[in-house]
C-alpha positions in Angstrom: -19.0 -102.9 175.2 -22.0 -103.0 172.8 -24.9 -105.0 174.0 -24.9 -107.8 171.8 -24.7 -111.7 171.9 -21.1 -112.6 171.1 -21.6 -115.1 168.7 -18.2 -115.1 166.3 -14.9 -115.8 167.1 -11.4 -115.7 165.3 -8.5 -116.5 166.1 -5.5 -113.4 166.1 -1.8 -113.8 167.2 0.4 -110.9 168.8 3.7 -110.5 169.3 5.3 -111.0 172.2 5.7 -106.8 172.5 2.4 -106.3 171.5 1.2 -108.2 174.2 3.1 -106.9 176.5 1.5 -103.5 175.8 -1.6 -104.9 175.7 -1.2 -106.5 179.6 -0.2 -103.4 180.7 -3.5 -101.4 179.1 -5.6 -104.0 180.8 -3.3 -103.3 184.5 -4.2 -99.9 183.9 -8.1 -100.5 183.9 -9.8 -100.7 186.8 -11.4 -104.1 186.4 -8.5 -105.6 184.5 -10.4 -107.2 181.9 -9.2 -110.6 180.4 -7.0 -110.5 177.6 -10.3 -110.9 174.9 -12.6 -108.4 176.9 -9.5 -105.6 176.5 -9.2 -106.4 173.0 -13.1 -106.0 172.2 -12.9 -102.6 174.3 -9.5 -101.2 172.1 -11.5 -102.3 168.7 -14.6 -100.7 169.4 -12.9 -97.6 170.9 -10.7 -97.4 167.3 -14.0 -98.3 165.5 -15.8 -95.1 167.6 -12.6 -93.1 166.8 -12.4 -94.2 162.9 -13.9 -91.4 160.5 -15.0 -88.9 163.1 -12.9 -86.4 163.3 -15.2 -84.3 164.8 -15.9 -86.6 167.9 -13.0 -86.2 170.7 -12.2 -85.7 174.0 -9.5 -83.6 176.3 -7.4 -85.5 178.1 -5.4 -84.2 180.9 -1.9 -86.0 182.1 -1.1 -86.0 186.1 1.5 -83.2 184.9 -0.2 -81.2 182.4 -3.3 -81.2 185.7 -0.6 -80.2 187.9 1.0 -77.2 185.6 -2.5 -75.8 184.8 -3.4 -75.6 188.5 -0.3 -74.0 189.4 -1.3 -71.2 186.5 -4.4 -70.7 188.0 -3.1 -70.2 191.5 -0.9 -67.7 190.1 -3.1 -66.2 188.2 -5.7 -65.8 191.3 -2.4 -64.3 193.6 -1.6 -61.6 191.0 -4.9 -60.9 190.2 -4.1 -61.0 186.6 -7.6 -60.2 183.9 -8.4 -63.2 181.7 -11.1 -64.7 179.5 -10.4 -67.8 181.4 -11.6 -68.4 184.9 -9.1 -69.9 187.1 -11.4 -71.1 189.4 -13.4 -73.0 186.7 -10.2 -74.6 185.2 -9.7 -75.5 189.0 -13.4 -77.3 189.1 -13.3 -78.7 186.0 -9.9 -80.8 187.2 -10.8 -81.5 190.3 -14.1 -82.6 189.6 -12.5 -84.4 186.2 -15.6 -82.7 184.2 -12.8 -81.8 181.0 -15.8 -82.2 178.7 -17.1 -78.8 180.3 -13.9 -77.1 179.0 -14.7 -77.6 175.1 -18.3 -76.2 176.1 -17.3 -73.1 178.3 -14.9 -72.3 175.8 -15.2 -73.9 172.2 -13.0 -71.1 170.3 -10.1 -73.1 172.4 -11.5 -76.3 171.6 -12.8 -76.5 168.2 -10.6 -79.2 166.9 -10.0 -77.5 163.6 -6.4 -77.4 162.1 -6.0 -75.5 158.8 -5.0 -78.1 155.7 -1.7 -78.0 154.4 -3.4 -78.1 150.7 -5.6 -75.7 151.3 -3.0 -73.0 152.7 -0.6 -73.4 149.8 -3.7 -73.1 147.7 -4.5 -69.8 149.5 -0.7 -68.6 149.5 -0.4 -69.9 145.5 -3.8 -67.0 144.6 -2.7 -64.2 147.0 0.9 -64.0 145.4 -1.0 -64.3 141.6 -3.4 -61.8 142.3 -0.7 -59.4 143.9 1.0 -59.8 140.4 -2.2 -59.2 138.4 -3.1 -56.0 140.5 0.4 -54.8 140.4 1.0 -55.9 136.7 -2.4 -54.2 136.0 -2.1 -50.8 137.8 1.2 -50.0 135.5 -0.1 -50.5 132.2 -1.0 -48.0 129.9 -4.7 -46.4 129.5 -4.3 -47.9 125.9 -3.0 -51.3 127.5 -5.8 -51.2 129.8 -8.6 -50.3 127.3 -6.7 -53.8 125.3 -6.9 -55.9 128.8 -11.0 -54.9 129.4 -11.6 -55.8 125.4 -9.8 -59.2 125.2 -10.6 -60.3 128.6 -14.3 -59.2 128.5 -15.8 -59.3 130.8 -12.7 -60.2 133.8 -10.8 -57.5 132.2 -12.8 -53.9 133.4 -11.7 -54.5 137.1 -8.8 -56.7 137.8 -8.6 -56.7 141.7 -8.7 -59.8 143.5 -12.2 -60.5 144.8 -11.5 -63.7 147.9 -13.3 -66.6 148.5 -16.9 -67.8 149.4 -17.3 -67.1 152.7 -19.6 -70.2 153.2 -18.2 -72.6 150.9 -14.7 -71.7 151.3 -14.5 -70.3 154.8 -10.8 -71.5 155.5 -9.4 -69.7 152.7 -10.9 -66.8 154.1 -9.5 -67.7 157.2 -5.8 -68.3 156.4 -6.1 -65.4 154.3 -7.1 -63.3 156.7 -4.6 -64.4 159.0 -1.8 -63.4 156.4 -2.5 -60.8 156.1 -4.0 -59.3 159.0 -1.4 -61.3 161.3 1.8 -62.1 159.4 1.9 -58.8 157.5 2.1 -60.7 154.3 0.3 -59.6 151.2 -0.4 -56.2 152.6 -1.8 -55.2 149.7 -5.3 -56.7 150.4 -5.4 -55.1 154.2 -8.9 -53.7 154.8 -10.8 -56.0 152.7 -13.6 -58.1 153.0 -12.3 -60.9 151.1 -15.7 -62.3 151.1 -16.5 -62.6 147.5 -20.1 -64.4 148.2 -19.7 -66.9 145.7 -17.2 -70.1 145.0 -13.7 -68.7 143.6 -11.4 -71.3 144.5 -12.2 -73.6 141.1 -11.7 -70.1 139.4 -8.1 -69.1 140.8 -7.1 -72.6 140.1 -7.6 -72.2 136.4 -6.3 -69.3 136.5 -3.1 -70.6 138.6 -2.7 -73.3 135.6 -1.7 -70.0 133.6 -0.2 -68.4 136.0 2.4 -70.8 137.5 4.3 -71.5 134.4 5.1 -67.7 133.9 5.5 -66.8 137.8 9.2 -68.8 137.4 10.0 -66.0 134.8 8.9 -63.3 136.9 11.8 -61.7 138.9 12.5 -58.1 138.2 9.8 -57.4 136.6 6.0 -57.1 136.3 3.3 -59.3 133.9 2.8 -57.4 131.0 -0.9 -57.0 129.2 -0.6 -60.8 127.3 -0.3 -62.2 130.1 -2.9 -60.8 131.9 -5.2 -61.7 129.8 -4.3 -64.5 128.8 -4.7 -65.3 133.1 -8.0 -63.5 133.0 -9.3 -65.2 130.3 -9.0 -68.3 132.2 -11.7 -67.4 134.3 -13.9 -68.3 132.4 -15.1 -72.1 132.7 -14.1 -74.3 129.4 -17.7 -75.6 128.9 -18.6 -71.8 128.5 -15.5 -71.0 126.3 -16.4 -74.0 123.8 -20.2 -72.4 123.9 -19.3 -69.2 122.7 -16.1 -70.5 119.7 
């Protein structure tokens, strides 16, 4: 509990379940606090918790303690090669130190789960792009020449260029993982994808274009209109009302 003088009081009424679970965290404690001490402890623990996603810790169950050391024994008997020490996993529960786990190995631990939003924002570019490259790569020299002029200056090399790879490292992430592990839009295998400057604002507008047209697009490829008229959204609006 925080050191400070408790001062304020309200007055809260539970349920006869919730106070049921409530008596039994306070059994679980090893001071069983009174029913108003185990309140103040839950608050300030979800107050800790609230807006710091960041700040956690690994927890171990009685089972989960017992499966891992099990692994490791097995692992020791068959003398199996790992990035993970067995005998440090065995430390680390016996000695209840779980906190050493995220720092011996943090690419385990990071807490980072890839956004929903931001995956269908990566899968929503990759499949455009594939279309504009594909699209692209059949025109006509003519068509072409038509594509650089009217899309000046997105036009001269249409191929898909990634993401920011310090603004909008988890696009390159997922994308990478695609590609590289999924075997899904092959087509950008072997690339960087690091375009060293924000994109995603970019392929949005462009997506605005896009979308509309990609329900039209089976059996066939996007012809030279729309590509530019896709590439043309690349540029920001402020700078297309600068230049009418």
């Amino acid at each position: 509990m925080n050191p400070q003088a408790l001062t304020e009081r309200f007055e809260m009424r539970l349920g006869q379940s919730d106070l049921d679970e409530l008596d039994a965290w306070r059994a679980r404690q090893s001071d069983v606090p009174s029913r108003s001490e185990a309140v103040r402890r839950l608050m300030e623990q979800g107050l800790a918790a609230d807006g710091k996603p960041d700040k956690r810790e690994i927890r171990l169950g009685d089972g989960e303690k017992l499966i891992i050391l099990m692994l490791c024994d097995l692992f020791k008997k068959l003398e199996l090669k790992s990035d993970i020490q067995p005998e440090f996993v065995e430390e680390v529960i016996y000695g209840g130190h779980f906190w050493a786990l995220d720092w011996k190995y943090p690419g385990i631990f990071h807490g980072h789960e890839d956004s929903t939003a931001v995956l269908h924002d990566t899968v929503n570019i990759l499949d455009m792009w594939s279309f504009l490259e594909d699209g692209y790569s059949k025109l006509s020299k003519k068509e072409k020449d038509r594509v650089a002029a009217e899309a000046e200056p997105f036009g001269k090399h249409v191929v898909f260029r990634g993401f920011d790879g310090n603004g909008e490292g988890e696009y390159i992430g997922i994308a990478r993982f695609l590609v590289e592990q999924l075997d899904r839009f092959t087509k950008f295998a072997g690339r960087e994808l690091n375009a060293h400057m924000p994109t995603v604002e970019t392929h949005r507008r462009m997506l605005a274009v896009f979308q509309p047209i990609r329900r039209t697009m089976t059996g066939r490829d996007l012809n030279a209109d729309e590509i530019i008229g896709i590439l043309k959204a690349t540029l920001h609006p402020s700078r297309r009302r600068a230049q009418a």
